[in-house]
DSSP file (Angstrom, degrees, kcal/mol; ACC not computed):
  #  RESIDUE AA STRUCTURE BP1 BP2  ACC     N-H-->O    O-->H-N    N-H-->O    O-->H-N    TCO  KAPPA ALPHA  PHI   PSI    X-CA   Y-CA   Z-CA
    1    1 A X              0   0    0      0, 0.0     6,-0.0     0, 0.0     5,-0.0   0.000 360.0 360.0 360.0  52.2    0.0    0.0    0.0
    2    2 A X        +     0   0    0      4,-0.0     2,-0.3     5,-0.0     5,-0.0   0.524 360.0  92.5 -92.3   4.8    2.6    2.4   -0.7
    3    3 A X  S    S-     0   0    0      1,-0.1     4,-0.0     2,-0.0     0, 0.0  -0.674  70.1-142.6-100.0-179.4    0.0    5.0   -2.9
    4    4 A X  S  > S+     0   0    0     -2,-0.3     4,-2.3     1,-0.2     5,-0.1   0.844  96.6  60.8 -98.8 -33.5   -1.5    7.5   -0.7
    5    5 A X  H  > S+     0   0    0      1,-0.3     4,-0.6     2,-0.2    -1,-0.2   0.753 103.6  46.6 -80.7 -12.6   -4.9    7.2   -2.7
    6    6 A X  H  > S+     0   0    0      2,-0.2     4,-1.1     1,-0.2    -1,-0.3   0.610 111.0  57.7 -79.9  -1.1   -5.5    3.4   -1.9
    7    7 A X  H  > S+     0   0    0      2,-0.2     4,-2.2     1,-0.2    -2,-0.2   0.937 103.6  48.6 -83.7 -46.2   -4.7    4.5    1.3
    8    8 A X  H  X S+     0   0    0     -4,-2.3     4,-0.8     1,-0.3    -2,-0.2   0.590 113.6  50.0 -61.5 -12.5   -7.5    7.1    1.4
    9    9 A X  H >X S+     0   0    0     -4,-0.6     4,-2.2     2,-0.2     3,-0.7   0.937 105.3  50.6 -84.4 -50.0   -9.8    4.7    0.3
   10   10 A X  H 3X S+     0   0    0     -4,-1.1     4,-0.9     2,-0.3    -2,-0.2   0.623 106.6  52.4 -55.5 -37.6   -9.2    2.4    2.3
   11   11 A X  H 3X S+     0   0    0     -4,-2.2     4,-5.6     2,-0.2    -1,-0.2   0.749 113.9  49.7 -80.0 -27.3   -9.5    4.6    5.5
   12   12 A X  H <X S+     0   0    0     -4,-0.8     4,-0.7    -3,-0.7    -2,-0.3   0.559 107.2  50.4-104.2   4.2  -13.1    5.8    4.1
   13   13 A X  H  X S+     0   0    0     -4,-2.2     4,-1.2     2,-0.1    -2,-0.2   0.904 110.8  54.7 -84.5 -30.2  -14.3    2.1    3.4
   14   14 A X  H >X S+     0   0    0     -4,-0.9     4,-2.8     2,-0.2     3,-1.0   0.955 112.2  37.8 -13.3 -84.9  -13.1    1.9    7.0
   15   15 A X  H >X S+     0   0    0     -4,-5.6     4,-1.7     1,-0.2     3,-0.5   0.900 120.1  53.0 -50.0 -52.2  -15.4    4.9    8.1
   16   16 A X  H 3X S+     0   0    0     -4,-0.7     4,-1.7     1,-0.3    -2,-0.2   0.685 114.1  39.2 -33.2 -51.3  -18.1    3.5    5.6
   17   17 A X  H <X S+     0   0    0     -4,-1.2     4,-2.7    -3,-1.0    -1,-0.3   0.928 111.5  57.7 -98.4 -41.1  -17.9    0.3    7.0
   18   18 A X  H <X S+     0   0    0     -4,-2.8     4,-1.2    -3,-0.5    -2,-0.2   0.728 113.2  40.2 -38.0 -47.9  -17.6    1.6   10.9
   19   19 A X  H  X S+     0   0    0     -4,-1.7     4,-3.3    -5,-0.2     5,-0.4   0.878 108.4  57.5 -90.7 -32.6  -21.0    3.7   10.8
   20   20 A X  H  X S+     0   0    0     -4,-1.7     4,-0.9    -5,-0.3     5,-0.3   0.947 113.4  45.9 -57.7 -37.7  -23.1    1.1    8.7
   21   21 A X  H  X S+     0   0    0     -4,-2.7     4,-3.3     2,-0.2     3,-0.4   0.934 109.7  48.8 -34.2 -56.0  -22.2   -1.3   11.7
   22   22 A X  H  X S+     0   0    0     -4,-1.2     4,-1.1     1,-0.3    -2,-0.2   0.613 113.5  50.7 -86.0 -10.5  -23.0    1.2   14.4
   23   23 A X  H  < S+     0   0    0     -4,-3.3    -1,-0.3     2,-0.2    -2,-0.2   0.586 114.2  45.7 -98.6  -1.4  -26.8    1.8   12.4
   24   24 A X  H >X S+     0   0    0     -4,-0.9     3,-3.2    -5,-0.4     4,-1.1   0.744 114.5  44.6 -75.6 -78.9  -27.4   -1.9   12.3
   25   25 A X  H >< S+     0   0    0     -4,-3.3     3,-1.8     1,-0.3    -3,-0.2   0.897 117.3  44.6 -38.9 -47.6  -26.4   -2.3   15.8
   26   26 A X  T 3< S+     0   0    0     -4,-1.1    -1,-0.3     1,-0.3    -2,-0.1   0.269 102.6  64.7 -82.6  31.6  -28.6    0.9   17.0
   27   27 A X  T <4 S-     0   0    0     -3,-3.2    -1,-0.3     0, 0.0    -2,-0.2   0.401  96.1-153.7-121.5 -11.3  -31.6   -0.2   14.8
   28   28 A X    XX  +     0   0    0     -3,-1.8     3,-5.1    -4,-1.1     4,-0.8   0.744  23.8 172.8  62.0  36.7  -31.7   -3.6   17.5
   29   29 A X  H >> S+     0   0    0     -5,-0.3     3,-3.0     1,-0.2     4,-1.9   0.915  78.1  67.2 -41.4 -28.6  -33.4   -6.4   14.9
   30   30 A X  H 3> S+     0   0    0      1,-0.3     4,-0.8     2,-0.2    -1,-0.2   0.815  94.9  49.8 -57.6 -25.2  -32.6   -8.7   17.7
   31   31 A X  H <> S+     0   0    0     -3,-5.1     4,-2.5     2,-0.2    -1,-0.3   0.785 110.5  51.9 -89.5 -11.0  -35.2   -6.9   19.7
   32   32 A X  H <X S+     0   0    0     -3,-3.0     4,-0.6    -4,-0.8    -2,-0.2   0.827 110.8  52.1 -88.7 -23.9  -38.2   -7.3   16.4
   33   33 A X  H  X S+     0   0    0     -4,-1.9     4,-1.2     2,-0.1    -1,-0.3   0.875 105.1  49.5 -80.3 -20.5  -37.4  -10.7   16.5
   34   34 A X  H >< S+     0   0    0     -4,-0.8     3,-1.4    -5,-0.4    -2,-0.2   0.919 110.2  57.0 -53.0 -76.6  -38.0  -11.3   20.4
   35   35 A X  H >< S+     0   0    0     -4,-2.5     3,-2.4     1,-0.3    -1,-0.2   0.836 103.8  48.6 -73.4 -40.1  -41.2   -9.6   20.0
   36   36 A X  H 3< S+     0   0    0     -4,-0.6    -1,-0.3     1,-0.2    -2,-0.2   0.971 115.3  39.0 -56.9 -33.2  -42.6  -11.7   17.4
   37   37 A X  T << S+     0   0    0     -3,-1.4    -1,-0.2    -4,-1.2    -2,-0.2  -0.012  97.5 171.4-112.9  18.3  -42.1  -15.0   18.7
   38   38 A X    <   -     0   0    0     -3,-2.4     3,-0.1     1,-0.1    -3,-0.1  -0.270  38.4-115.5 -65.8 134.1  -43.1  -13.3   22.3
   39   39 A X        -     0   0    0      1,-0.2     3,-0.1    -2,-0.0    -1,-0.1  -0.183  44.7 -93.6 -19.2 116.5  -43.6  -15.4   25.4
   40   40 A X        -     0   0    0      1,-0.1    -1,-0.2    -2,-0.0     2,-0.1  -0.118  64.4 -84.4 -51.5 160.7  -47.6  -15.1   26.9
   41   41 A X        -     0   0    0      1,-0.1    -1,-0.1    -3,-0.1    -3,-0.0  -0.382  49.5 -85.0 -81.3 148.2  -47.6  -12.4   29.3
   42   42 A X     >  -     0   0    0      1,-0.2     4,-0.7    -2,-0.1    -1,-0.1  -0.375  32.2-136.2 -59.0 150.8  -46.6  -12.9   32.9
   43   43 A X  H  > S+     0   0    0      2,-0.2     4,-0.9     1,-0.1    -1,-0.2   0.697 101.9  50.6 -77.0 -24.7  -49.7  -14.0   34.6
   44   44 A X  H  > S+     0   0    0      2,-0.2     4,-1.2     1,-0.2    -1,-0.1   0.747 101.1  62.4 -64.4 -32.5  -48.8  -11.4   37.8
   45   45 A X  H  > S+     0   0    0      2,-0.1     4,-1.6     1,-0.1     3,-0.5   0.980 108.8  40.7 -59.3 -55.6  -48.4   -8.9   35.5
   46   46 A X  H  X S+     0   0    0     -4,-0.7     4,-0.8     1,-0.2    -2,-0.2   0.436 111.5  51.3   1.8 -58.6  -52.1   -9.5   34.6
   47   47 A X  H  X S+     0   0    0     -4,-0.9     4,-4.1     2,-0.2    -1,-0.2   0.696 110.3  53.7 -85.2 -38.6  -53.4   -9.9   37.8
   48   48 A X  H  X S+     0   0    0     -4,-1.2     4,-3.0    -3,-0.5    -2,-0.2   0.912 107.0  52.4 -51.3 -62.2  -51.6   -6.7   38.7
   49   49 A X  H  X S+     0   0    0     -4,-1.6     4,-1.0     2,-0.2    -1,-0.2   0.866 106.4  49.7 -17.7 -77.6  -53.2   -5.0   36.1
   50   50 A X  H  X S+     0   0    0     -4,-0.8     4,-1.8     1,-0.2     3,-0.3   0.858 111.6  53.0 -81.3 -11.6  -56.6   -6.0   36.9
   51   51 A X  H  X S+     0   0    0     -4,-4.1     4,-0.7     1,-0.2    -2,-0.2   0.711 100.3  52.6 -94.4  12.6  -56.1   -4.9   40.3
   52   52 A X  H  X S+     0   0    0     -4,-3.0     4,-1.9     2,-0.2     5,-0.2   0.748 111.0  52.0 -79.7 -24.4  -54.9   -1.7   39.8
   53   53 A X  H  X S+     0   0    0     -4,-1.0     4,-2.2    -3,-0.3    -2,-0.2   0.934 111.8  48.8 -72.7 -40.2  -58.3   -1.3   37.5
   54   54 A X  H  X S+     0   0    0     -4,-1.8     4,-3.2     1,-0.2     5,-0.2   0.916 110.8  49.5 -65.5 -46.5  -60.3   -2.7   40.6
   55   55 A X  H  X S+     0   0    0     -4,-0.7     4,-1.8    -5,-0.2    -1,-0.2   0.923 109.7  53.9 -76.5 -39.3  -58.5   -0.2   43.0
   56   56 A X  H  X S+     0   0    0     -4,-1.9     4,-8.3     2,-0.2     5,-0.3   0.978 108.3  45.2 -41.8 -70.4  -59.3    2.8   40.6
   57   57 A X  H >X S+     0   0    0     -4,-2.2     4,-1.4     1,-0.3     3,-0.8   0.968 106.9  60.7 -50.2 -54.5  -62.9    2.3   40.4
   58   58 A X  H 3X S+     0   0    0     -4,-3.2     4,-1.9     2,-0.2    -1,-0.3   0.787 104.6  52.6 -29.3 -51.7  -62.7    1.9   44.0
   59   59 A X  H 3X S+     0   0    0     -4,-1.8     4,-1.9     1,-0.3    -1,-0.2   0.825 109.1  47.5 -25.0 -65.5  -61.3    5.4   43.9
   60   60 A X  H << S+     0   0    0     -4,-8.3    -1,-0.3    -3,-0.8    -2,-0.2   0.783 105.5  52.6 -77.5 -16.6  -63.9    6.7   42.1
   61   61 A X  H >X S+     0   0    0     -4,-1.4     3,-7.5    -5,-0.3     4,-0.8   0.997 116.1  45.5 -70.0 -89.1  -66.9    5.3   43.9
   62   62 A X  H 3X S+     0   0    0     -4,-1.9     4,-2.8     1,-0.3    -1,-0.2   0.554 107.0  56.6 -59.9 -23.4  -65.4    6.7   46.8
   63   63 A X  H 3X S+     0   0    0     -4,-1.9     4,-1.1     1,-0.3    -1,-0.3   0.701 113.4  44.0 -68.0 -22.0  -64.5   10.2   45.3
   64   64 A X  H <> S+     0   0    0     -3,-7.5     4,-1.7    -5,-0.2    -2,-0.3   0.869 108.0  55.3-100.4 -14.8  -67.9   10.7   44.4
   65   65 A X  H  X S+     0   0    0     -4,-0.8     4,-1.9     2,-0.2     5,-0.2   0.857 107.6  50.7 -86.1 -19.1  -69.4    9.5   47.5
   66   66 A X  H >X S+     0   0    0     -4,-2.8     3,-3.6    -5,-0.2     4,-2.4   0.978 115.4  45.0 -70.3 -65.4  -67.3   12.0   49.5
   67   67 A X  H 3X S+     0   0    0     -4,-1.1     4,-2.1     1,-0.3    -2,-0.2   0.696 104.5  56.5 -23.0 -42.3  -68.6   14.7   47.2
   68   68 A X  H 3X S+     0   0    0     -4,-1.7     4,-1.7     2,-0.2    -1,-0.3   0.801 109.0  44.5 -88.7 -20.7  -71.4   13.8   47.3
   69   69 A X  H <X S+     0   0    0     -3,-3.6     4,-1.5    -4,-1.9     5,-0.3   0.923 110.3  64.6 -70.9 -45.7  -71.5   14.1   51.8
   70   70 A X  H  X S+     0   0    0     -4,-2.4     4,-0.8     1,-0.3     3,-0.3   0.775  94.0  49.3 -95.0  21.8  -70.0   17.0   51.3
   71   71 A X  H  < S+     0   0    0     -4,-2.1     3,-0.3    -5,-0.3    -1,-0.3   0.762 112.6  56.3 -47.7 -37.0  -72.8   18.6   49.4
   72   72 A X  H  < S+     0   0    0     -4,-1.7    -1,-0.2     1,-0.2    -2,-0.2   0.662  99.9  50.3 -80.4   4.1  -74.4   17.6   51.9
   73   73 A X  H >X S+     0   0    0     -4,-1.5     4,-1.2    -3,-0.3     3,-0.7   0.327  77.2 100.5-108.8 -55.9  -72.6   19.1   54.2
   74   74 A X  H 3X S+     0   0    0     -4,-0.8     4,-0.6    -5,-0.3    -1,-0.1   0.555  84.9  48.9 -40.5 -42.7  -72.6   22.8   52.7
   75   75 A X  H >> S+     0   0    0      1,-0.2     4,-1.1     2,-0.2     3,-0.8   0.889 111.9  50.3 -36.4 -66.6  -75.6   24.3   55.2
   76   76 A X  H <> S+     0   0    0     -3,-0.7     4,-0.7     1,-0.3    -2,-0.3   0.575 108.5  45.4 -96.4   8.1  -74.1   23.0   58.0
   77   77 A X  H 3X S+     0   0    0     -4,-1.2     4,-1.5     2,-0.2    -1,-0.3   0.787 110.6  55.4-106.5  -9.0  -70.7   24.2   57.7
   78   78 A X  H <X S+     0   0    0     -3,-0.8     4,-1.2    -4,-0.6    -2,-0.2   0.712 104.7  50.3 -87.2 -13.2  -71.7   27.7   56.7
   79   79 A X  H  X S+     0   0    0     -4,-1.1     4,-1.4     1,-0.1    -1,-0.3   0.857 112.0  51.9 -82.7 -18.9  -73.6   28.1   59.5
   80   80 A X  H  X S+     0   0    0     -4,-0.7     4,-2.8     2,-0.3    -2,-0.2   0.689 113.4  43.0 -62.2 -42.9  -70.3   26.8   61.4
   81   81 A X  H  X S+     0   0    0     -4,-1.5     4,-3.5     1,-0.2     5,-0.2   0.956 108.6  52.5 -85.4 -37.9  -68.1   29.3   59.7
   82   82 A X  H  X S+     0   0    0     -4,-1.2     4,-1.3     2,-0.2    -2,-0.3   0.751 113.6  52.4 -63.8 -32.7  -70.6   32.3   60.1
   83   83 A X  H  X S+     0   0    0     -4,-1.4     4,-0.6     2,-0.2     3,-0.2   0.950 112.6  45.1 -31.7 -72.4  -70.4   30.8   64.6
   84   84 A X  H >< S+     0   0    0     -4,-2.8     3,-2.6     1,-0.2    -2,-0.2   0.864 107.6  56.3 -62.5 -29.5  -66.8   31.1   64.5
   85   85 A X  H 3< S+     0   0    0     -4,-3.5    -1,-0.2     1,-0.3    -3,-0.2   0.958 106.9  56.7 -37.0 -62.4  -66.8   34.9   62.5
   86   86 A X  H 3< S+     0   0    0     -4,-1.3     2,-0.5    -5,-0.2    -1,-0.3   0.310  90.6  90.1 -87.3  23.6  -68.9   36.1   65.4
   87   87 A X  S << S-     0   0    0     -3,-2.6    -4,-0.0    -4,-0.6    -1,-0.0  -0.976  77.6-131.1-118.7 142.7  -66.5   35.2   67.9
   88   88 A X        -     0   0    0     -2,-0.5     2,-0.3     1,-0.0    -2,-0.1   0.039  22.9-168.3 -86.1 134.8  -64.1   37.3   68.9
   89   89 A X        -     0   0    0      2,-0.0     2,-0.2     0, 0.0    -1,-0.0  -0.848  11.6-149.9-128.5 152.8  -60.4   35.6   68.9
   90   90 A X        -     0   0    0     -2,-0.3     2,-0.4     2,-0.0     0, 0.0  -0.713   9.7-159.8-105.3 159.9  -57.5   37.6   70.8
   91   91 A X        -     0   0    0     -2,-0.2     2,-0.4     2,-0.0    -2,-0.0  -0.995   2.7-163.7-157.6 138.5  -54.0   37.2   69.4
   92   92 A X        -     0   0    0     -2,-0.4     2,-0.6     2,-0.0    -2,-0.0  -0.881  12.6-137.5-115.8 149.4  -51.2   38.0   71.4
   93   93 A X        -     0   0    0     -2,-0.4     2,-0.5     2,-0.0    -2,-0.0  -0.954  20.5-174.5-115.1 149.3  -47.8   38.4   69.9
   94   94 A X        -     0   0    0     -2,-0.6     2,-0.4     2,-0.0    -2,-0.0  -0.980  17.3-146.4-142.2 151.1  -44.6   37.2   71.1
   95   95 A X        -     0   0    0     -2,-0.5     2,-0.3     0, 0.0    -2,-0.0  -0.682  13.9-171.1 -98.1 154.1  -41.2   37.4   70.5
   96   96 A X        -     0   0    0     -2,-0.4     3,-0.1     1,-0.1     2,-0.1  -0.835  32.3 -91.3-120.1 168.2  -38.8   34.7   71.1
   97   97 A X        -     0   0    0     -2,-0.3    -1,-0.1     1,-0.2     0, 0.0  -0.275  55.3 -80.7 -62.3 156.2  -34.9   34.7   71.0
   98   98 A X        -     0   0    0      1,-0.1    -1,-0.2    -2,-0.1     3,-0.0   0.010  30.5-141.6 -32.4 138.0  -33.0   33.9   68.0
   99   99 A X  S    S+     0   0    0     -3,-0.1     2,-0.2     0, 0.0    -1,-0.1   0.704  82.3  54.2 -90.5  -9.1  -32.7   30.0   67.3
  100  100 A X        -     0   0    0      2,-0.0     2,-0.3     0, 0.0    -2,-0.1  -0.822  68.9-148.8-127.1 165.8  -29.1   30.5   66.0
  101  101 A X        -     0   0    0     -2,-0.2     2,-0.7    -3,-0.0     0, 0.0  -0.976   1.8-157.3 -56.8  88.0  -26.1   32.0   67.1
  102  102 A X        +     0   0    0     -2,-0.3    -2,-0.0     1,-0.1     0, 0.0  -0.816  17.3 163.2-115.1 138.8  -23.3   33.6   65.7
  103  103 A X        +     0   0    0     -2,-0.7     2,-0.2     2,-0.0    -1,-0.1   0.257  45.3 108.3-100.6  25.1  -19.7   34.1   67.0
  104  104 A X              0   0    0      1,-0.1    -2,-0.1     0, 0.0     0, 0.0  -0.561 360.0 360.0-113.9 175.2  -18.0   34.9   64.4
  105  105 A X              0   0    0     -2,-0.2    -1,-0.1     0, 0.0    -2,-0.0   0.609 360.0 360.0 -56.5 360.0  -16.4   38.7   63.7
């Protein structure tokens, strides 16, 4: 290989050959064949599944049934806030010391 242009070829079939590897490898076929020929689904996964669906509904039930007290609910608490307005609270302030120290200059 003493001319300079088989050399230059040779270093870009090199690169050539260097990226067409590294887009086969990051294009993964390995992973399109797994998936065809895929394994039934874990049965825990499954189970998981439907009890995350169970535990949802559960959710919601219960989201509407709170809504739905505290509509009922709305009368008495306004007579409740409209009590505590008409009594008189005092508030005192006080000061306390510092929580930290510093000794330095």
């Amino acid at each position: 290989m003493g001319n300079h242009v088989v050399r230059l070829y040779a270093l870009a079939l090199a690169i050539l050959v260097f990226f067409l590897a590294w887009a086969a490898i990051a294009a993964r076929p390995w992973e399109a064949e797994a998936s065809a020929g895929a394994a039934p689904p874990d049965p825990r996964s499954t189970e998981l599944a439907a009890q995350e669906r169970r535990v949802e509904r559960k959710a919601r039930r219960l989201e509407r049934l709170l809504a739905s007290r505290e509509e009922a609910s709305v009368p008495t608490r306004v007579v409740a806030s409209e009590q505590a307005a008409a009594t008189p609270v005092a508030v005192r302030v006080v000061e306390a010391p510092p929580t930290t120290r510093s000794r330095s200059s």
